[in-house]
N, C-alpha and C positions, 0 to 999 in steps of 0.2 A: 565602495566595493563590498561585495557579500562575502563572507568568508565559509568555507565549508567541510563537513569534515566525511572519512568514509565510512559505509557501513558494507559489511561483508555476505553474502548471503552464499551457499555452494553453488556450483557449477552445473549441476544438474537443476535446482531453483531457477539460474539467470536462463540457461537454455530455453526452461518453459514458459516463462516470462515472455521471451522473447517471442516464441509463437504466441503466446495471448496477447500481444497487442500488436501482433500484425494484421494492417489493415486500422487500423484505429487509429486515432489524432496523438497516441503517446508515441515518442520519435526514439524512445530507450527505457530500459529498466530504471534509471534512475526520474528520468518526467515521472512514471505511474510509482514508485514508491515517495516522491514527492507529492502527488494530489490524494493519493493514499492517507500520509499519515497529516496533509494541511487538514482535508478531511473529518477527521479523527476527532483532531486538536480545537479546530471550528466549532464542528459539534457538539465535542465537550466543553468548550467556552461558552457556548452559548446556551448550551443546558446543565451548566455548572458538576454535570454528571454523569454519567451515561448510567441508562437503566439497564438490567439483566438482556434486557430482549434487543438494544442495540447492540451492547456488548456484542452480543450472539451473534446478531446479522452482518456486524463486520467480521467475526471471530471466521462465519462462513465463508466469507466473501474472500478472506484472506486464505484460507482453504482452499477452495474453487481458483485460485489464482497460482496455488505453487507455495506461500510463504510460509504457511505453518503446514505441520503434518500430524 
């Protein structure tokens, strides 16, 4: 069994969340902050690094979604 723990984000965040993945294969806020940060994690493992310019493009990405401001 996985065990899991929470993360908080405001209410105004989950709301817009919620309109950006309607209509898309994420069924909650939590599936899209899950493939979000496997994502991340992936990429950095696999490029032991992230460069300025991914940094950036998810720094965007995460922007364009609600999560940072």
């Amino acid at each position: 069994m996985t065990d899991y723990t929470t993360v908080s984000i405001p209410k105004d965040l989950a709301d817009r969340v919620e309109d950006t993945i309607e209509g898309t294969s994420f069924s909650s806020t939590s599936d899209l902050v899950r493939f979000l940060l496997r994502s991340i994690v992936i990429q950095h493992q696999k490029q032991g690094k992230l460069t300025d310019a991914e940094f950036d493009e998810i720094t965007d990405q995460l922007e364009e979604l609600g999560y940072l401001e």
